[in-house]
Each structure stands twice: as structure tokens, then as C-alpha cells.
N, CA, C and O of each residue as an XYZ file, in Angstrom:
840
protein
N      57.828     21.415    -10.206
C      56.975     20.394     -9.616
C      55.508     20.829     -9.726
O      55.053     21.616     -8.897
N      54.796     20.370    -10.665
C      53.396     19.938    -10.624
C      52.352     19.725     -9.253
O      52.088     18.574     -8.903
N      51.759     20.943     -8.477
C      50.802     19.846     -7.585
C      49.370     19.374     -7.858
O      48.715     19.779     -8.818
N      48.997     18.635     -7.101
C      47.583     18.797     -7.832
C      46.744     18.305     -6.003
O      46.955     17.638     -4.990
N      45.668     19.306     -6.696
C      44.463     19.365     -5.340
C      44.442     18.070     -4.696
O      44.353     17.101     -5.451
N      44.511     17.847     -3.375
C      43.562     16.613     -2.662
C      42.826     16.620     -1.555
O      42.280     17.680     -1.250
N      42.704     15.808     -0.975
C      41.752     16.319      0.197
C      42.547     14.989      1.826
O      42.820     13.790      1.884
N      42.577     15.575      2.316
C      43.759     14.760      3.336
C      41.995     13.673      4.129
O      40.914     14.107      4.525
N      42.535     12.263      4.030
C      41.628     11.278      4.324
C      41.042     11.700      5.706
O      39.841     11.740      5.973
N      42.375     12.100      6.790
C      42.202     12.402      8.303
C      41.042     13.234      8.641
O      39.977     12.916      9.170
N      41.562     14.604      8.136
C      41.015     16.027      8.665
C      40.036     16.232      7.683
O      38.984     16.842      7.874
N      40.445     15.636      6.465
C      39.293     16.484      5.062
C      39.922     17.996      4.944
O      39.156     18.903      4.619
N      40.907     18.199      5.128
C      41.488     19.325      4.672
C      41.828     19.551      3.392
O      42.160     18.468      2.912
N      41.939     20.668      2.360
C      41.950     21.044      1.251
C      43.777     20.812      1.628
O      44.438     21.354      2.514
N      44.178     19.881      0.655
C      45.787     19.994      0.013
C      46.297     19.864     -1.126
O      45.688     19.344     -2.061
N      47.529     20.337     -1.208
C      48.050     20.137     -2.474
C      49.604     19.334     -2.903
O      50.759     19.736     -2.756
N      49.053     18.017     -3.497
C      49.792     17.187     -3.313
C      50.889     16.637     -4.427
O      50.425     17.131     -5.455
N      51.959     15.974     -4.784
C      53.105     15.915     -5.976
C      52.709     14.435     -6.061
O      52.993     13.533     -5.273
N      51.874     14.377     -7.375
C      51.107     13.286     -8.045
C      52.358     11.796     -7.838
O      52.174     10.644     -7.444
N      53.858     12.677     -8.415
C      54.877     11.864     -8.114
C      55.132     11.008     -6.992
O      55.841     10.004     -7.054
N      54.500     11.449     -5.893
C      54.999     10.926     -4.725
C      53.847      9.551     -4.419
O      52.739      9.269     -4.876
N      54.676      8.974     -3.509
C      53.388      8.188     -2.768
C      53.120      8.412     -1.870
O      51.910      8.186     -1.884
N      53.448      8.848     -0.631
C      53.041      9.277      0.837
C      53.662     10.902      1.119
O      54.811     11.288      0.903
N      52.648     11.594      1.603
C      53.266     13.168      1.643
C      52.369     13.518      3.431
O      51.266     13.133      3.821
N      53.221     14.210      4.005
C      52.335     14.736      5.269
C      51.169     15.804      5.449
O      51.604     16.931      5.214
N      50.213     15.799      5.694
C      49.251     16.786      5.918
C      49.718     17.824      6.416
O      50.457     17.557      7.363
N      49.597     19.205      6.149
C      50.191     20.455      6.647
C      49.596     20.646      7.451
O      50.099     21.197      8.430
N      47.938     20.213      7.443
C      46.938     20.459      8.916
C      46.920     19.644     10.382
O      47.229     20.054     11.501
N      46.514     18.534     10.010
C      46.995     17.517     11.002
C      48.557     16.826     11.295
O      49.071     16.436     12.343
N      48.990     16.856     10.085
C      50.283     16.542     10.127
C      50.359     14.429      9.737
O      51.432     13.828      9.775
N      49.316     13.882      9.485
C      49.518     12.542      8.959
C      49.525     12.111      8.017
O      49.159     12.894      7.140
N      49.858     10.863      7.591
C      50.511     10.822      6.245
C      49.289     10.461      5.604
O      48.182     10.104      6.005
N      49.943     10.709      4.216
C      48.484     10.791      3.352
C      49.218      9.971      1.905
O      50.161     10.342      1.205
N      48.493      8.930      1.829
C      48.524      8.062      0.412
C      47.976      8.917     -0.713
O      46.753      8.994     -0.835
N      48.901      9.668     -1.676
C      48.995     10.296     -2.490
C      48.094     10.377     -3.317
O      47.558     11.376     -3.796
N      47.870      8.995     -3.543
C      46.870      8.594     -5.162
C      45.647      8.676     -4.624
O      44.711      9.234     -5.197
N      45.566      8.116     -3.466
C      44.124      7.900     -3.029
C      43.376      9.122     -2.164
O      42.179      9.104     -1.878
N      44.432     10.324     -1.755
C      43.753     11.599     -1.714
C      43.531     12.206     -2.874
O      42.398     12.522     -3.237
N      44.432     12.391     -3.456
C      43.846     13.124     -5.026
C      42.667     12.746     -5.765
O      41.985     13.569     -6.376
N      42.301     10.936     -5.695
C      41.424     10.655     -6.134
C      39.653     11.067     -5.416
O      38.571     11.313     -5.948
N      40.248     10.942     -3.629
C      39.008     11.762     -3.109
C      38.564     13.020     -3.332
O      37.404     13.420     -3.435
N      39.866     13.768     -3.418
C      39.617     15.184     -3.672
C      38.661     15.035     -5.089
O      37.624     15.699     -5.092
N      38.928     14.289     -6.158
C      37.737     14.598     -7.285
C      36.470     13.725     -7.718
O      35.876     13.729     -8.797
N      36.220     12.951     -6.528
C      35.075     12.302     -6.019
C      34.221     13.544     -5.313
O      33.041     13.871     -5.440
N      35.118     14.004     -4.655
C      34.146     15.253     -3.645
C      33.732     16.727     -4.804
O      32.787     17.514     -4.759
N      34.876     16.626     -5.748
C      34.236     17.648     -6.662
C      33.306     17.129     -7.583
O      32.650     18.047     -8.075
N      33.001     16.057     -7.996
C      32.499     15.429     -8.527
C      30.714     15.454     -7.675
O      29.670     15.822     -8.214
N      30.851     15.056     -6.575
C      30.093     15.134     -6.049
C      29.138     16.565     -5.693
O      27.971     16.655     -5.313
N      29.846     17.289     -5.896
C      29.396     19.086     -5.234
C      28.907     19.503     -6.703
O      27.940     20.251     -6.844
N      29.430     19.122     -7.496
C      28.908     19.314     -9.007
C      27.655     18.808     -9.354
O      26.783     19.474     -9.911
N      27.502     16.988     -8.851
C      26.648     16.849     -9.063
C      24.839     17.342     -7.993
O      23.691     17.197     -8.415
N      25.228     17.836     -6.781
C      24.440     18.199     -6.138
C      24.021     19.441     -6.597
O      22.842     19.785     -6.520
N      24.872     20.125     -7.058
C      24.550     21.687     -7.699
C      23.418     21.416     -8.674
O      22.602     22.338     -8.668
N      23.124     20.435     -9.506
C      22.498     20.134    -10.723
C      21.213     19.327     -9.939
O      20.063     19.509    -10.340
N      21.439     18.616     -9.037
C      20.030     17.887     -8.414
C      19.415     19.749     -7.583
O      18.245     20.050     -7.815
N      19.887     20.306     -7.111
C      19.708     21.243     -6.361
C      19.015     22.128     -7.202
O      17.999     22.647     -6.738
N      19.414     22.443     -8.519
C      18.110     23.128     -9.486
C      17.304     22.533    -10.478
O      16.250     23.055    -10.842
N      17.764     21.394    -10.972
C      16.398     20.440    -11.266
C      15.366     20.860    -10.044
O      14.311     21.402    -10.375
N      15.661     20.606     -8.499
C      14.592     20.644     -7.638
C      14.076     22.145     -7.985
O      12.904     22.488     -8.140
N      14.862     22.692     -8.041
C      14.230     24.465     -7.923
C      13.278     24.363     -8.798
O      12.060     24.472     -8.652
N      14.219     24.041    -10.173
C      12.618     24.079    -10.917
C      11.762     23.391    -11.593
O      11.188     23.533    -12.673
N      11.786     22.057    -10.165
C      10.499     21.596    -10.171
C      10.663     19.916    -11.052
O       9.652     19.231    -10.893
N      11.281     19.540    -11.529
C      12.208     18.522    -11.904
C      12.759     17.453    -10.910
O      13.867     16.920    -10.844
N      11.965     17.353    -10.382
C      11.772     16.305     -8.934
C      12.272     14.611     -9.522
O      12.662     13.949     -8.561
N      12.316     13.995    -10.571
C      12.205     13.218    -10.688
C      14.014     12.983    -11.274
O      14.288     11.794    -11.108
N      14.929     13.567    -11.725
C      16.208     13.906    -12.544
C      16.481     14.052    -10.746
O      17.103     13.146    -10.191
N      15.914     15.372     -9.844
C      17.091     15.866     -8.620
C      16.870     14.188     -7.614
O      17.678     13.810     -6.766
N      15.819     13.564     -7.941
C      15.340     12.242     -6.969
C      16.670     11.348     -7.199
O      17.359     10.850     -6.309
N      16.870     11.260     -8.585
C      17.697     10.063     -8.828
C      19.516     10.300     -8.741
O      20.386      9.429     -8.747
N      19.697     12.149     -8.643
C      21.106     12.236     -8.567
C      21.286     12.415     -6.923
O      22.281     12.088     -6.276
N      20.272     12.916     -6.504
C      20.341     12.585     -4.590
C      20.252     10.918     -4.091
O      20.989     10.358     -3.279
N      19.156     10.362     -4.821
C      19.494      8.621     -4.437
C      21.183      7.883     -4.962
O      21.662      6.800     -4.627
N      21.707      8.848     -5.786
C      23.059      8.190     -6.152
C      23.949      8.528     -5.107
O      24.782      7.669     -4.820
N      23.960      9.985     -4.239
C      24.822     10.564     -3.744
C      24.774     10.013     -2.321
O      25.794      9.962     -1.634
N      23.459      9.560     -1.838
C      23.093      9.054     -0.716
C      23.915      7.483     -0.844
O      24.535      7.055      0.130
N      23.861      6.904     -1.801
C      24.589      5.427     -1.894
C      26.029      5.504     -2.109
O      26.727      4.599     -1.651
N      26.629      6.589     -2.826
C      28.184      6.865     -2.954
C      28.690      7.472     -1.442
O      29.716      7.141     -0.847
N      27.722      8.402     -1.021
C      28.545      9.145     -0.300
C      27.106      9.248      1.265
O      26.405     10.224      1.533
N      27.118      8.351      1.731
C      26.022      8.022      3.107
C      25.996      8.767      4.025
O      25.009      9.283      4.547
N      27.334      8.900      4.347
C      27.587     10.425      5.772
C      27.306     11.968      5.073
O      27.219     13.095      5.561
N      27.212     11.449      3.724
C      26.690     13.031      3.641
C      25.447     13.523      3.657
O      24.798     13.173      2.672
N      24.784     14.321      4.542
C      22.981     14.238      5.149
C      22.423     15.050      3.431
O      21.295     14.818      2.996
N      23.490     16.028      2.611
C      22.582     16.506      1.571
C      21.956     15.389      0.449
O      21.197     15.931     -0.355
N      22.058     14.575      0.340
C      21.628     13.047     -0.371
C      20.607     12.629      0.132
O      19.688     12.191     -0.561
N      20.560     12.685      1.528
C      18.936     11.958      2.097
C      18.035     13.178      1.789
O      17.115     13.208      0.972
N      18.484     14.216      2.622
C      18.021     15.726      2.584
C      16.963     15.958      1.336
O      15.752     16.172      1.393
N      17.561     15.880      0.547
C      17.756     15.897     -0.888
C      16.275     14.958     -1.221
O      15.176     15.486     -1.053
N      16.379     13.841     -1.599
C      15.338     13.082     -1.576
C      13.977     12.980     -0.568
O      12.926     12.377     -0.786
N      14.319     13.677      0.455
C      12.925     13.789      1.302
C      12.382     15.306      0.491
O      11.248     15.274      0.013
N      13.049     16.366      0.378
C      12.496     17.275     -0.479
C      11.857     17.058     -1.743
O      11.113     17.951     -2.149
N      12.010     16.072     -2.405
C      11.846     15.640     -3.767
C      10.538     14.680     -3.840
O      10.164     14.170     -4.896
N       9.854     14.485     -2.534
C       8.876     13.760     -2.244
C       7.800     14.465     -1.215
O       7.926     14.653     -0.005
N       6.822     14.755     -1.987
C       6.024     16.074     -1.753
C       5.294     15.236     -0.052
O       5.182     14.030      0.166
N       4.971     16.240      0.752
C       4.516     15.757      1.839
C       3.121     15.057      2.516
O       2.835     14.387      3.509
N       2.145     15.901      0.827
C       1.121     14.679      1.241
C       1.307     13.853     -0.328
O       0.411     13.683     -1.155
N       2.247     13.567     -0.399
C       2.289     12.476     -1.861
C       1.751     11.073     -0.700
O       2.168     10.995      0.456
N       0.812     10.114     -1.301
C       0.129      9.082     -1.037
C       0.820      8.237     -1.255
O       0.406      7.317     -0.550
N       2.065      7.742     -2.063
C       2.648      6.927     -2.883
C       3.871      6.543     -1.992
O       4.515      5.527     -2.252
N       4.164      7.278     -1.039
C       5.343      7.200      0.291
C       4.810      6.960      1.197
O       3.613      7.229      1.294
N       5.610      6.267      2.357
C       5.616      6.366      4.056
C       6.087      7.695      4.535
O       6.153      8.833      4.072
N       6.413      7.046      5.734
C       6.867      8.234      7.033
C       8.308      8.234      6.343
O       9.092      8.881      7.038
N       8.821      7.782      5.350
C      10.332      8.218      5.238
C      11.101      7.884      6.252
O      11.983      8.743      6.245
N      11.344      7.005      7.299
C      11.947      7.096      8.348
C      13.288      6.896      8.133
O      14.133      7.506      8.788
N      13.630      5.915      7.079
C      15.100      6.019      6.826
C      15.701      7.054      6.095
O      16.920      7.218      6.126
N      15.254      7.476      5.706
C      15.994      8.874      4.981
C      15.933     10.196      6.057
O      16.687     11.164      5.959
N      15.006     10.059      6.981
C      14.940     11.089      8.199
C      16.038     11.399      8.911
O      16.626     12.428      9.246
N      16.261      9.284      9.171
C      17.284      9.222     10.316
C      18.617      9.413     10.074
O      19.375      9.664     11.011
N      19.070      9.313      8.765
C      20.172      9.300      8.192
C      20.407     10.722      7.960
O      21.547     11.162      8.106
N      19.332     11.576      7.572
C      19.741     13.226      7.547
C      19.912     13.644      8.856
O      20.711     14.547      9.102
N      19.180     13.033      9.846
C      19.337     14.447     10.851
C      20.816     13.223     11.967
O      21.097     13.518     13.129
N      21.235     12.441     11.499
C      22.663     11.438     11.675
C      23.864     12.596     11.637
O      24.499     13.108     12.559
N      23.920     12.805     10.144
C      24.674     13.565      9.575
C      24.611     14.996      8.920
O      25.368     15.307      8.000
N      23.605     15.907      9.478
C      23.453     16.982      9.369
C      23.875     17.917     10.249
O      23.777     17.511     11.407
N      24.443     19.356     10.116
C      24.618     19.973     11.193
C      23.665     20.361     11.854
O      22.533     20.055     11.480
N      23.830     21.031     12.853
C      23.116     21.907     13.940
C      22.337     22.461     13.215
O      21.266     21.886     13.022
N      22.543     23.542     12.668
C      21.479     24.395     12.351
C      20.809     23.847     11.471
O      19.674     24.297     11.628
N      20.803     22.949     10.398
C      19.721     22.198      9.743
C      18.957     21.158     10.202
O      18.015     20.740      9.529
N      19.224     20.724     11.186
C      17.924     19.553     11.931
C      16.705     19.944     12.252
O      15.659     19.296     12.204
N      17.016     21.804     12.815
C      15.499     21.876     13.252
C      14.343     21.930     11.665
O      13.281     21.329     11.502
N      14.949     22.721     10.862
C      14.470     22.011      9.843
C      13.863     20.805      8.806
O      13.041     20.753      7.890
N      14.615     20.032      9.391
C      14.599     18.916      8.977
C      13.322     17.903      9.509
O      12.537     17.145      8.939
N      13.580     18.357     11.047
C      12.651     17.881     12.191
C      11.260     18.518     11.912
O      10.286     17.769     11.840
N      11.109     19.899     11.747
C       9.854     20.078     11.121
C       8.998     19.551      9.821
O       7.779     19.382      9.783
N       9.770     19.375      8.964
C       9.390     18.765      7.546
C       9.005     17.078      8.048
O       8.197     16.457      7.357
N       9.456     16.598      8.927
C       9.379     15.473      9.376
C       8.123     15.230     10.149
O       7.437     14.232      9.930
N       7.778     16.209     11.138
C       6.654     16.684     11.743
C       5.196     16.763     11.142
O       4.220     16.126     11.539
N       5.241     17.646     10.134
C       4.366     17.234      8.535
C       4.167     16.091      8.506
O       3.215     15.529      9.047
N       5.007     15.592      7.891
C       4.841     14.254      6.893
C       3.657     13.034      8.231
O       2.515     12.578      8.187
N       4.934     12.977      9.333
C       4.225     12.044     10.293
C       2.816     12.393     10.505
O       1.925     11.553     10.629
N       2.591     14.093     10.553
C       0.876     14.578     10.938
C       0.263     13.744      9.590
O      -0.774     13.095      9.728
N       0.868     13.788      8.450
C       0.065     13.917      6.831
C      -0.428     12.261      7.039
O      -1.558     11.814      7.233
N       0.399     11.816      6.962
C       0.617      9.948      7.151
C      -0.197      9.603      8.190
O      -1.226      8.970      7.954
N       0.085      9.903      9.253
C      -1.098      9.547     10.504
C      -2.693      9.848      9.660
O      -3.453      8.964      9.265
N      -2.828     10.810      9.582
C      -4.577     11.715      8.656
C      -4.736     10.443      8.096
O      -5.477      9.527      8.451
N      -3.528     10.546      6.695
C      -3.729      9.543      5.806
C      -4.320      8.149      6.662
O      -5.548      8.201      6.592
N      -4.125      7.602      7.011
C      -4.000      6.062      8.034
C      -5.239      5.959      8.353
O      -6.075      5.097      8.078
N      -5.307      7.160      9.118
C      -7.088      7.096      9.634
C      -8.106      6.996      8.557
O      -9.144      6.355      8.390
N      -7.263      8.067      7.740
C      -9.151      8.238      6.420
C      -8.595      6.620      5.993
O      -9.615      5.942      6.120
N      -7.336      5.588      5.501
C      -7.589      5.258      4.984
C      -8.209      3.507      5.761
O      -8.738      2.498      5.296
N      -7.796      3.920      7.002
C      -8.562      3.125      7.783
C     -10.242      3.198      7.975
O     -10.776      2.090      8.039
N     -10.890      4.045      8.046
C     -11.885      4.507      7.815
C     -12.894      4.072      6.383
O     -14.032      3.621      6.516
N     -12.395      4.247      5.364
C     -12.461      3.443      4.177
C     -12.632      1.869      4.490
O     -13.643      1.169      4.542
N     -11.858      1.703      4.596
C     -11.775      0.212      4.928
C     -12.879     -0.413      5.907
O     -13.598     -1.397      5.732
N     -12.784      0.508      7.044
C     -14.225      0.000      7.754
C     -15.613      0.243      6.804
O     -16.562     -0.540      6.840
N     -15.587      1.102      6.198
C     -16.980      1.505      5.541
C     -16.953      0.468      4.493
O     -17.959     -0.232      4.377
N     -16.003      0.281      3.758
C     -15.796     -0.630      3.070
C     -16.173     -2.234      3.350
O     -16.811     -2.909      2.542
N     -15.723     -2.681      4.501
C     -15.722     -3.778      5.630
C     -17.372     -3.655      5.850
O     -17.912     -4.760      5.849
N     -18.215     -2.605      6.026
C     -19.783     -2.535      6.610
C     -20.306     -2.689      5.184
O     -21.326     -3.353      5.003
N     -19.842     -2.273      4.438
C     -20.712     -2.779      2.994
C     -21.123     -3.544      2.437
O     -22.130     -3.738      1.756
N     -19.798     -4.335      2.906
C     -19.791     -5.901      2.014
C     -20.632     -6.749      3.109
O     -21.273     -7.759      2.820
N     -20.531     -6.156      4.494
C     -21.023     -7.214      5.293
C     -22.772     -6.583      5.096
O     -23.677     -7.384      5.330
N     -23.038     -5.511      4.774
C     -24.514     -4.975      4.373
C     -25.062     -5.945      3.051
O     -26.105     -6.591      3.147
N     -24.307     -5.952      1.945
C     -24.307     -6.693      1.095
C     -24.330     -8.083      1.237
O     -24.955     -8.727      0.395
N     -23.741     -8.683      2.181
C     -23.915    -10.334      2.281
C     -25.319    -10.284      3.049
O     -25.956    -11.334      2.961
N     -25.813     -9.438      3.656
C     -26.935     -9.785      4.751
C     -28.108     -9.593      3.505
O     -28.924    -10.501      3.342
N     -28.138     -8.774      2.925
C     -29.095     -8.448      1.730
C     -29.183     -9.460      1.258
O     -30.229    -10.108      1.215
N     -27.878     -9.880      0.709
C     -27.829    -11.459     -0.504
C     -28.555    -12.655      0.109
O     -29.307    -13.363     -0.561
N     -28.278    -12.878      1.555
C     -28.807    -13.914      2.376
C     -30.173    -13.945      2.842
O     -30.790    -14.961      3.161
N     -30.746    -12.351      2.865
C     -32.207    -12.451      3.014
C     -33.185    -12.623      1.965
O     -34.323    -13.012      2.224
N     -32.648    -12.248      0.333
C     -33.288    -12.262     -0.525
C     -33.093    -13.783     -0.751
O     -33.992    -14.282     -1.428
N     -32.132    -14.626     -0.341
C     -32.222    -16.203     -0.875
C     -33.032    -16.850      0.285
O     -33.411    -18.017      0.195
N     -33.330    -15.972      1.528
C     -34.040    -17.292      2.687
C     -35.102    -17.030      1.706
O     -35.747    -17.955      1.213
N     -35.387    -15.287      1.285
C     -36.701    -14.663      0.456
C     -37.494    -15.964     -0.511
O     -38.688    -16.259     -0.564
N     -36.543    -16.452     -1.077
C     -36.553    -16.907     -2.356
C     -36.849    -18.602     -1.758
O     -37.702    -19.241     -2.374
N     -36.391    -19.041     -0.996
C     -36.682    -20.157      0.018
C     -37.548    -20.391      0.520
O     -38.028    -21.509      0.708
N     -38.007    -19.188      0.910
C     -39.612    -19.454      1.691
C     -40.226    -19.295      0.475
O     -40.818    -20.343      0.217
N     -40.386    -18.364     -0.517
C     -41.468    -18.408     -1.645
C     -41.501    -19.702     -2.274
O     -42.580    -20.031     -2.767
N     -40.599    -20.445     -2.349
C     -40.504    -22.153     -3.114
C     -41.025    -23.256     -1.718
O     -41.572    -24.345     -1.895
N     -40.770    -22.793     -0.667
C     -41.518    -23.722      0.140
C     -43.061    -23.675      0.088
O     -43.801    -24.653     -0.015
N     -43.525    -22.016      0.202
C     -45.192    -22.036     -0.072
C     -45.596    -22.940     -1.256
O     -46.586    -23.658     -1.397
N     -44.355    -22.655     -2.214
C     -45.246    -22.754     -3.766
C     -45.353    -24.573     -3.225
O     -46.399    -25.217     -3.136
N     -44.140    -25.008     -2.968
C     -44.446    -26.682     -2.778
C     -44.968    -27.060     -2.154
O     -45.003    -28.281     -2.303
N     -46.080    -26.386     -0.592
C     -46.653    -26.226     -0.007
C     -47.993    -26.337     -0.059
O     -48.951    -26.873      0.499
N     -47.634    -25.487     -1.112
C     -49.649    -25.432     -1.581
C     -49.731    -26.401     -2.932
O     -50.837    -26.677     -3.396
N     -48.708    -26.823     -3.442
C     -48.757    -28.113     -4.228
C     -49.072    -28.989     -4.065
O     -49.927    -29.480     -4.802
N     -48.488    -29.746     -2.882
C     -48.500    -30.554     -1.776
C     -49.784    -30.550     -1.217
O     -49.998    -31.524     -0.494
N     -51.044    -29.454     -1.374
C     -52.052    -29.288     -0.326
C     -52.998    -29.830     -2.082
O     -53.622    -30.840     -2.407
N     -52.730    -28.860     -2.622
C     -54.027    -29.618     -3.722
C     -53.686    -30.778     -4.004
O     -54.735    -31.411     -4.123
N     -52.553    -31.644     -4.240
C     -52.484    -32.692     -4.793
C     -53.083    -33.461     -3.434
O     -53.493    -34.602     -3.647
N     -53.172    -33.015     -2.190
C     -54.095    -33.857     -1.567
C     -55.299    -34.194     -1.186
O     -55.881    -35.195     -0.769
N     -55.703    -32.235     -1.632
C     -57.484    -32.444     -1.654
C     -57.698    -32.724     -3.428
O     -58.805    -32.989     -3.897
N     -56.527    -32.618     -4.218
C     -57.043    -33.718     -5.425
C     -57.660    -35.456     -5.200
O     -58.613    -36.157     -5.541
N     -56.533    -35.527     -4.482
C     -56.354    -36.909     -4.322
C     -57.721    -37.307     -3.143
O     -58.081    -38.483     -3.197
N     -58.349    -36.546     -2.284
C     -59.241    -36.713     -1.281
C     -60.802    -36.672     -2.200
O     -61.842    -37.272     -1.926
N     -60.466    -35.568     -3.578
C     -61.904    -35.718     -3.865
C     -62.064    -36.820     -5.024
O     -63.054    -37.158     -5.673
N     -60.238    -37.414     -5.058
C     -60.725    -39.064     -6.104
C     -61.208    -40.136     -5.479
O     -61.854    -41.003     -6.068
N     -60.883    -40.170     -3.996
C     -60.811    -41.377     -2.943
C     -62.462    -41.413     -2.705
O     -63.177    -42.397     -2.514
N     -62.860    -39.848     -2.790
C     -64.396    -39.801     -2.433
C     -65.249    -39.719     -3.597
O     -66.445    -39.582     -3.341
N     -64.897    -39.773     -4.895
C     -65.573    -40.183     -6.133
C     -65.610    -41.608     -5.988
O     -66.659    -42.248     -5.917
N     -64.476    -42.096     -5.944
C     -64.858    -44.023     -6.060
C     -65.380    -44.702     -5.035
O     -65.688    -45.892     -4.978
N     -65.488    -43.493     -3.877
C     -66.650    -44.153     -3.168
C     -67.822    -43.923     -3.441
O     -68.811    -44.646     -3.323
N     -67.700    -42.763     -3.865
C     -69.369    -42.509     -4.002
C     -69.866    -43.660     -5.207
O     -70.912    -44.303     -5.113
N     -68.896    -43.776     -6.344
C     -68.858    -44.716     -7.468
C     -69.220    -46.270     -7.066
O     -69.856    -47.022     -7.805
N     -68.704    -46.626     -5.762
C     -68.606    -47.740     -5.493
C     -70.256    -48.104     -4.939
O     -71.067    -48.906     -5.402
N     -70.338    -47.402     -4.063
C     -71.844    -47.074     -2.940
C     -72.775    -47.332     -4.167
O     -73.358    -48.416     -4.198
N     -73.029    -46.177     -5.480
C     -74.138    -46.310     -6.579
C     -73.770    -47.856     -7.039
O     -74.716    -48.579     -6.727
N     -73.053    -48.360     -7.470
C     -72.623    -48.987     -8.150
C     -73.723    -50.730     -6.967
O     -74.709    -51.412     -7.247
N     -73.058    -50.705     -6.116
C     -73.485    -51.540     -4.674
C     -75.233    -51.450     -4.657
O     -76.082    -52.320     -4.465
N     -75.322    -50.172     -4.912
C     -77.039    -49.810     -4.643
C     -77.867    -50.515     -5.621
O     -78.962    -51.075     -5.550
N     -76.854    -50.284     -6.732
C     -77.614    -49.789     -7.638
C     -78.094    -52.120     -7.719
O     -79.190    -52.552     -8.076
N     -77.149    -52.826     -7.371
C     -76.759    -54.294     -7.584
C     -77.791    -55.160     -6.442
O     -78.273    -56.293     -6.441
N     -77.841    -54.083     -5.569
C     -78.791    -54.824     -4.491
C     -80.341    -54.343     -4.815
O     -81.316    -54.827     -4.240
N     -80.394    -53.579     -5.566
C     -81.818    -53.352     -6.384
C     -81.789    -53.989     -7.134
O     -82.941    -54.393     -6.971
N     -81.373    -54.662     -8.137
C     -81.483    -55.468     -8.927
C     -81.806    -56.785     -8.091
O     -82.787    -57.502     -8.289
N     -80.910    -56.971     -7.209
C     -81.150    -58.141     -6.584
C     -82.604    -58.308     -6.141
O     -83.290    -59.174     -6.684
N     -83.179    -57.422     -5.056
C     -84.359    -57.303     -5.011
C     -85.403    -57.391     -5.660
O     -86.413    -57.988     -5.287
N     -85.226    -56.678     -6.916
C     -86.314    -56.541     -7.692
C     -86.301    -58.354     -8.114
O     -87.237    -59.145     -8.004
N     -85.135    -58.567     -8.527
C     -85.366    -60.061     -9.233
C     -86.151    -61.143     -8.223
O     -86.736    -62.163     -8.589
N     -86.014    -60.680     -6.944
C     -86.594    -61.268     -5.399
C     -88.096    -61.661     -5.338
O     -88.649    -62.747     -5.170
N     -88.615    -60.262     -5.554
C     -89.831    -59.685     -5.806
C     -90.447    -60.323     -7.082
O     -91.546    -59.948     -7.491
């Protein structure tokens, strides 16, 4: 009889099971275990430990972008397992600009992580929230200076056009003023024109009198 490795659904205990069969009892817990479908976990989970081994030194050396995408697979195949989130918050540098606070990948590691890795976890988390907060402010900060510029800039734009408003009112202003002492010294030519003209008619008259 042939066995072959599985992993009991209940306990997650390491067993070894007769491919032949369909239901066999757990030696640990003692419940029954669907044959096909432990054997098949058992090489999902090796499958899985294999592939974390390979995201785990891509990260070492530095290959962040290969360990990002076999931890985002492991996190969607396998969710209760915290090395998948874990995994991807490491792979995303702490003042990278291009991320948030990570909060779902936080909550899901320190969900399913043991004891002794949370406080870890919780510190790296600690970071990020200090880095992100900084970030927020400078980039709030920006934004106000940014916000005083444009409003510096509209006040400029608006004084150089009243600027430009009042210089076209003088100019039509003083247009407006000669065309009326034009017009005052024609009104007082054709009088004066008129007066000689009058004088000049009532001397004639006279003289012809005389």
C-alpha cells in the first residue's frame, strides 16, 4: 500500500493517507478526513511554502517587485495566512510616497500572526503612520502655499487690469477735456467772427449814413 502525504482539514496535522481510499481517520484528532481533498491541501500548502521561500529572497535581494506579486498571490489564495500580507507591507518601503497607511494589509497581518510577530509588525506600522502623517502635513502645507499663490497671483492680475482701467479712463479723460476746450475755442472764434463781421456791417452802414 502506497501512502501519500496530507494534511488533516481539522487539526492541520501532517498525515499519511491511501490515495485508494475515500474517507480515512485522523491519528491526531481522530476525524474523518476526505482523502482526495486532504492530499490535495497537503500540496497546496507545499506549494505554497515553496512559493514564499522564493518571494522571501527575491525580497532579500532586493527584488521587491517579483517578492510583491508572489506575496499578493499568497495573500488572495491563502488570507489566514499573515506571511502574504506580512510579506507585501515589507516590499513597500516606508517612506515610499506612492502608498497609504496600508491599513488593510496591517489588519489582516497582525489578524493572523502569532504572538511573537505583532510586536513587530506593530512597530513597522508605527513608522509608516509617523511617515504618512509628516507626509500629509508637508503635503498639506504645499497646498496652502500653493492655495496663497494663486490667490497672490489673482490679486496682482486684478490690480494691474483696475491699473490698466484707470490709465484708459485718464487717457479718455483728457480726450474728453481737449475736445472740449477744442470745441470752446471754435464756439469763441465764430463769435469773435460773428462780432467783426456785425462791426464791421454797422460801419458800413454808418459810413453810407454820413
Amino acid at each position: 500500500m502506497v501512502l501519500e502525504a496530507a494534511k488533516c482539514p481539522n487539526c492541520d496535522g501532517n498525515v499519511e493517507l491511501d490515495p485508494k481510499n475515500t474517507f480515512m481517520i485522523c491519528k491526531y484528532c481522530g476525524s474523518n478526513i476526505f482523502v482526495k481533498d486532504a492530499i490535495n491541501a497537503y500540496k497546496e500548502e507545499q506549494k505554497k511554502e515553496y512559493r514564499l521561500k522564493i518571494a522571501d529572497e527575491c525580497l532579500e535581494k532586493g527584488i521587491t517587485e517579483d517578492a510583491e506579486d508572489i506575496y499578493k498571490e499568497i495573500s488572495k489564495k491563502f488570507p489566514n495566512d499573515y506571511r502574504g500580507w506580512w510579506g507585501i507591507i515589507k516590499c513597500v518601503p516606508i517612506n515610499s510616497y506612492n502608498h497609504g497607511d496600508m491599513e488593510k494589509e496591517y489588519k489582516k497581518a497582525l489578524a493572523f500572526a502569532p504572538e511573537d510577530v505583532k510586536p513587530e509588525i506593530l512597530e513597522n506600522q508605527k513608522l509608516r503612520n509617523l511617515y504618512v502623517s509628516k507626509r500629509n502635513k508637508l503635503k498639506r502645507k504645499k497646498q496652502i502655499e500653493e492655495e496663497i499663490n494663486r490667490k497672490i497671483k489673482d490679486i496682482e492680475e486684478n490690480r494691474e487690469k483696475i491699473n490698466e482701467d484707470t490709465r484708459t479712463l485718464k487717457k479718455r479723460t483728457r480726450s474728453i477735456i481737449v475736445n472740449r476746450i477744442h470745441l470752446i475755442i471754435g464756439l469763441c472764434l465764430i463769435a469773435v467772427s460773428i462780432f467783426i463781421f456785425q462791426f464791421k456791417w454797422w460801419l458800413s452802414v454808418i459810413g453810407v449814413i454820413i
